[in-house]
Residue, then its C-alpha position, 0 to 999 in steps of 0.5 A: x784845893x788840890x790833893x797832890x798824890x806823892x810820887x805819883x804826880x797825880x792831883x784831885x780836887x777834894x773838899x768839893x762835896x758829891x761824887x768828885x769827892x767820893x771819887x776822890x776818896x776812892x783814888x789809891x793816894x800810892x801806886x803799887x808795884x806790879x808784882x807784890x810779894x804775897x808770901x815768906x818773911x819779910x827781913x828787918x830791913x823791909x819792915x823797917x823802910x815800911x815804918x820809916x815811910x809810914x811815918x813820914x807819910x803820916x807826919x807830912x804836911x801833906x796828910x795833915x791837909x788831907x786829914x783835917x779835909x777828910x775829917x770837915x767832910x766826916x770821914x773816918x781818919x783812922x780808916x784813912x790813915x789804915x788804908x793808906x798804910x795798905x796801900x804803902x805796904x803795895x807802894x813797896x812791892x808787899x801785898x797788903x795782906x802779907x804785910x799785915x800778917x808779917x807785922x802781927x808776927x814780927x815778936x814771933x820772928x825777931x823774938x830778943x830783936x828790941x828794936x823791932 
């Protein structure tokens, strides 16, 4: 079986066992930007294509594989599906620390925002 790596044209083998599956786990599955925004506030748009993306992501066909694999193989899904959404933050120009950071604020910055 090959793990496709959206948008990033790569392909790993995995449910193989061993060090290539180990290697395999280890690969960022979405390239980050070059420079990541570390600091400041990230408006609603920003926080919204980051939800938007991480669903599709998590909904995909493609994660559902990866999941059902990464759980024959007893990996931690939960740590998977968090590490992933680290590496979306990045894939989106935010570093993941910040991007944390602004969604445990996001009652603090956007207080009457419903939505949010």
């Amino acid at each position: 079986e090959e793990r496709s790596m959206s948008n990033e044209g790569k392909n790993n083998q995995v449910g193989q066992g061993g060090k290539k599956n180990e290697e395999f786990w280890s690969q960022p599955r979405f390239k980050p930007k070059p420079k990541l925004v570390r600091s400041g506030r990230l408006n609603k748009k920003k926080l919204t294509e980051f939800f938007e993306k991480c669903q599709d992501m998590l909904l995909s066909a493609e994660s559902a594989h990866l999941l059902r694999q990464a759980k024959e193989d007893g990996r931690d899904i939960n740590k998977i599906c968090i590490k992933w959404q680290h590496e979306m933050f990045e894939h989106l120009g935010i570093h993941r620390d910040f991007g944390v950071e602004s969604l445990t604020n996001i009652k603090i910055n956007f207080p009457s925002d419903r939505q949010m």
